[in-house]
VEXGU-499290 format. One record per residue (C-alpha): x, y, z. Coordinates in steps of 0.001 Angstrom, whole numbers, plus 524288, in hexadecimal, padded with zeros to 5 digits. Layout:
<vexfis>
XYZ/...
</vexfis>
This chain:
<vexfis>
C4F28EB5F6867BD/C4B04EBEA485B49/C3ED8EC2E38615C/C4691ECB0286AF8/C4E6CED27485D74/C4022ED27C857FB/C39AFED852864B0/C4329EE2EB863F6/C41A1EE5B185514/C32B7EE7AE85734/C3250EF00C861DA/C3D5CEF7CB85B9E/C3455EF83685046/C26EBEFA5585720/C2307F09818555E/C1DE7F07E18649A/C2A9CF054686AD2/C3392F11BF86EDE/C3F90F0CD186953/C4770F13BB87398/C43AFF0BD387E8F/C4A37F005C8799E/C557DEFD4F88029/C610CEF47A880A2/C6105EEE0888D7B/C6DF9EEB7889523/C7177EDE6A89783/C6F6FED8658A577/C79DEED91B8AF5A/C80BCECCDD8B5D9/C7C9AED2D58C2B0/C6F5DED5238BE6A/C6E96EC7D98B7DE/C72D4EBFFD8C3DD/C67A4EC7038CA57/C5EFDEBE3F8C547/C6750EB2EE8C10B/C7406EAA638C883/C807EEAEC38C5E2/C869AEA23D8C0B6/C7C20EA27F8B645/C7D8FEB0F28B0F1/C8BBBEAEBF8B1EB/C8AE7EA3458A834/C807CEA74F89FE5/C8982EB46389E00/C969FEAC2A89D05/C90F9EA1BD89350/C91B9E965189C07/C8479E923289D13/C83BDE82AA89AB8/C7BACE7DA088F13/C6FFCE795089712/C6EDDE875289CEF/C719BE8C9289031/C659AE82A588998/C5D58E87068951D/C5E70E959E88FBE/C5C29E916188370/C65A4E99B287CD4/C73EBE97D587A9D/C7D75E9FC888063/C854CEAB7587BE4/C88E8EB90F87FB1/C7DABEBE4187890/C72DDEB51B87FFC/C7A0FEBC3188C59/C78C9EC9CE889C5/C69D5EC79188449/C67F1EC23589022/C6C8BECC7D898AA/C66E2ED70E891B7/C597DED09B890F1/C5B01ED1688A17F/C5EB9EDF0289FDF/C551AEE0BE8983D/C4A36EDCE18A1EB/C51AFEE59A8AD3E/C5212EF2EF8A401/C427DEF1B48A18C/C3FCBEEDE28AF50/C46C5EFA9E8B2B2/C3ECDF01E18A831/C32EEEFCBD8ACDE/C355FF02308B8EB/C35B6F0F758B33B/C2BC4F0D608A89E/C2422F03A68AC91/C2599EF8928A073/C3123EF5D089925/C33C5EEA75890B7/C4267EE15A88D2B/C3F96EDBDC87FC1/C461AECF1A884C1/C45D7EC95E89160/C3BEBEC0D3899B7/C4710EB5FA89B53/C3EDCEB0058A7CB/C44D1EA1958A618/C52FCEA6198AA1A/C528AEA1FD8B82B/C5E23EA6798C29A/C68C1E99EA8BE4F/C64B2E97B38AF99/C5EDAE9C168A274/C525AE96D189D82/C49EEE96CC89258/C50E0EA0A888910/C5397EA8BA89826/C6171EACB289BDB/C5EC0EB67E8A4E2/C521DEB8BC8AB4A/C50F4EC7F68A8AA/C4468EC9BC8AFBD/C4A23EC59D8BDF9/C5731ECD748B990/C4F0FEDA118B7FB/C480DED78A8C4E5/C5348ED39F8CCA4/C5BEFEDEF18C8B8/C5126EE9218CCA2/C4E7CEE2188D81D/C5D0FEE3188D9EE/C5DB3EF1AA8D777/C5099EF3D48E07D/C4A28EFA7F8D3D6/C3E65EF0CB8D6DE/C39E6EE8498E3E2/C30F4EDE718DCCF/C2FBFED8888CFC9/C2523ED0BA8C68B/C2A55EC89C8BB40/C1CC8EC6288B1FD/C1FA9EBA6D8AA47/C15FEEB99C89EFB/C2173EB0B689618/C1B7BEA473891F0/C24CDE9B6389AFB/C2655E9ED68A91A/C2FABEA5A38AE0D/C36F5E9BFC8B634/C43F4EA4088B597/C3DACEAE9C8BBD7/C35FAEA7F08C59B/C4422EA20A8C9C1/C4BB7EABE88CBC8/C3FE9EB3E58D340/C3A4CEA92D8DAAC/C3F6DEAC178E762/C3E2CEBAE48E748/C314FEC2648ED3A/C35B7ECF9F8E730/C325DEC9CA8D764/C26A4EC3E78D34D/C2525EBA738C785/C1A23EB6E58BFC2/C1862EAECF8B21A/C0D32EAB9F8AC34/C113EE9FEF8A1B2/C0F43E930C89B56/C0BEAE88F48A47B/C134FE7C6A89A41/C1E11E86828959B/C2D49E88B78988B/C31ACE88538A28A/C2DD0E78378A728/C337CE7C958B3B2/C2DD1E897B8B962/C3359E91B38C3C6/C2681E97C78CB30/C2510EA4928C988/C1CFBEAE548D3E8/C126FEAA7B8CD58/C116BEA22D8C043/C04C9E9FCC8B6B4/C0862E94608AD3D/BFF54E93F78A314/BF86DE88668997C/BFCACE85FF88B52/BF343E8F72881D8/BF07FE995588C0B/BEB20EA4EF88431/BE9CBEB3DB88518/BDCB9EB3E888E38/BE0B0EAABD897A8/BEDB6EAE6A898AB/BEB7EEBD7B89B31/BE2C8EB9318A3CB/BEBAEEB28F8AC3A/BF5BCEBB9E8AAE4/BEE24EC76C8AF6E/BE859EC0658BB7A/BF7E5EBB0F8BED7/BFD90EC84E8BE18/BF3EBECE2A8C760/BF78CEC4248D122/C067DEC5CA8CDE2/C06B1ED5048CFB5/C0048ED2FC8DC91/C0C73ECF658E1C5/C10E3EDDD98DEE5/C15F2EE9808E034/C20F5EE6AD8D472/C292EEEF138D145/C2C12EE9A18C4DD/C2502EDE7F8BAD7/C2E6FED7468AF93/C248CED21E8A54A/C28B2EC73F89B17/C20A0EC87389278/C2181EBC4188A99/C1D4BEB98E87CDE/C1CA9EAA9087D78/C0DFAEAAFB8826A/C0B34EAC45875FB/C01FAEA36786CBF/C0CD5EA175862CA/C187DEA07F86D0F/C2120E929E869A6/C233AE9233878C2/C16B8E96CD87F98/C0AA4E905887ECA/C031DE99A7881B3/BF856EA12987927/BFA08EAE7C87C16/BF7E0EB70486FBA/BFEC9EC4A886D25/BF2B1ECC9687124/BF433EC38887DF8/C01E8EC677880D1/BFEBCED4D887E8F/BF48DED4AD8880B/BFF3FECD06890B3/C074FED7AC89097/BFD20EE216892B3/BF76CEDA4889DAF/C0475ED8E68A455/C0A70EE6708A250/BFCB7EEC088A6A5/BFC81EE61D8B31D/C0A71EE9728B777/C08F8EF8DA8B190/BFC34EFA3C8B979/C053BEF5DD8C5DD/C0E80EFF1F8C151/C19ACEF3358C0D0/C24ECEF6E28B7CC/C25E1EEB738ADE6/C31F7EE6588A5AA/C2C92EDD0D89A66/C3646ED37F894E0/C31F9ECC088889F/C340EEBE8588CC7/C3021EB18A8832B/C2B41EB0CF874B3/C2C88EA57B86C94/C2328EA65086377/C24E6EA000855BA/C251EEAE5484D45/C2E21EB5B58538D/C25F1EC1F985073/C1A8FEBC7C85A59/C23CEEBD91864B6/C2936ECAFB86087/C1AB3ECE4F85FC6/C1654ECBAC86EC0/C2460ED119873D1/C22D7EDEDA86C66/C134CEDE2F87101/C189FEDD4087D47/C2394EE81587D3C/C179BEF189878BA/C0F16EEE7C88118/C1827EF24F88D94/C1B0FEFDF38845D/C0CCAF0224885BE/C0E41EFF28894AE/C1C93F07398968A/C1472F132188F05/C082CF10B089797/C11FCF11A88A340/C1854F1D6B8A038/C0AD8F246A89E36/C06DCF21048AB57/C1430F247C8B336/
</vexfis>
């Protein structure tokens, strides 16, 4: 959990960043919420009256505060998708909580604030069609879940093949990848699987988790993606969706690297480099 206090203390730091478009994000609504997610569970996971398997599931205990993180993390995701729409790239410094399926938390997931964001502007008929871009070391069975039976929101994740989750919800279209996969094969793969997954287009809006737990050093991944790799990640996936003129909302997704500071590394690498897209944008509009 520090990395997220950390994230925020280096971007408020980092000369590049306009401090003024940081913002506090508003938490997510019940009726937004339940969007995405069953009643019964938002009502208990609000109310405290989750059991202790659902509770070890999440992987965090409960409390009022693990609620309202939560909820703002999902509102989080919604007030850069709508951003994005105006500017073209926005970024939550949390999110990318893709193991939260429609009945249950997951894997340090509550809420999943990716299918909250989509849902409510599919809701509001800001946007017809969707793409969640799952580049998070574990696949994102939450998301694949809660949007498998719907045409109008398409899912990809690209992930380790032996990683969490043992059971995995198919996405639209899923690459699992082998133990050790490095920088060259892996953009490799990536950039031929996002061709075929914009294909499916028009979108009228891409959420991006941009995981850090592809990374070499990452206690969880098991992958060997370097920095300069998960750079070029980021470059290659934010390239591709600006030159189809997709709006984007990038959520930060997993990092469990053993120094803290690796982690905080990749995220704030990421935050600039959509920086250097949202600028690129506005010069072209």
């Amino acid at each position: 959990m520090a990395k997220y206090r950390q994230l925020r203390d280096r971007v408020v730091s980092d000369a590049f960043f306009h401090k003024d478009v940081l913002l506090v994000p508003p938490a997510a609504t019940f009726e937004q919420l339940t969007l995405a997610h069953d009643i019964d569970y938002v009502e208990r996971v609000m109310e405290g009256k989750l059991s202790a398997a659902e509770i070890k599931r999440i992987g965090f205990p409960w409390s009022p505060a693990m609620v309202e993180r939560s909820q703002r993390s999902s509102g989080a995701t919604l007030v850069a998708a709508r951003f994005a729409m105006d500017d073209g790239v926005a970024v939550n410094m949390a999110g990318g909580t893709h193991h939260a399926m429609r009945d249950a938390g997951e894997g340090f997931c509550v809420f999943n604030d990716a299918a909250v964001a989509i849902l409510t502007l599919l809701s509001e008929s800001k946007i017809r069609r969707a793409v969640v871009i799952d580049c998070d070391v574990h696949q994102g069975n939450g998301t694949a879940q809660i949007f498998a039976e719907r045409d109008d929101v398409f899912t990809f994740s690209i992930h380790g093949e032996k990683n969490f989750p043992i059971r995995k919800s198919p996405s639209d279209m899923d690459i699992d990848l082998p133990d050790g996969t490095p920088d060259e094969t892996y953009l490799r793969v990536l950039g031929e699987a996002l061709e075929q997954v914009l294909c499916h287009g028009p979108f009228d809006l891409a959420i991006y988790l941009a995981g850090a737990d592809p990374f070499e050093g990452d206690r969880l991944g098991r992958l060997k993606l370097t920095k300069n790799g998960l750079a070029a990640r980021d470059a290659l996936v934010l390239s591709e969706l600006m030159a189809r003129r997709i709006p984007v909302a990038v959520a930060m997704a997993g990092g469990y690297a053993q120094s803290i500071g690796d982690i905080v590394d990749i995220h704030a690498q990421t935050i600039r480099i959509a920086s250097e897209y949202a600028a690129l944008q506005s010069r072209q509009l």
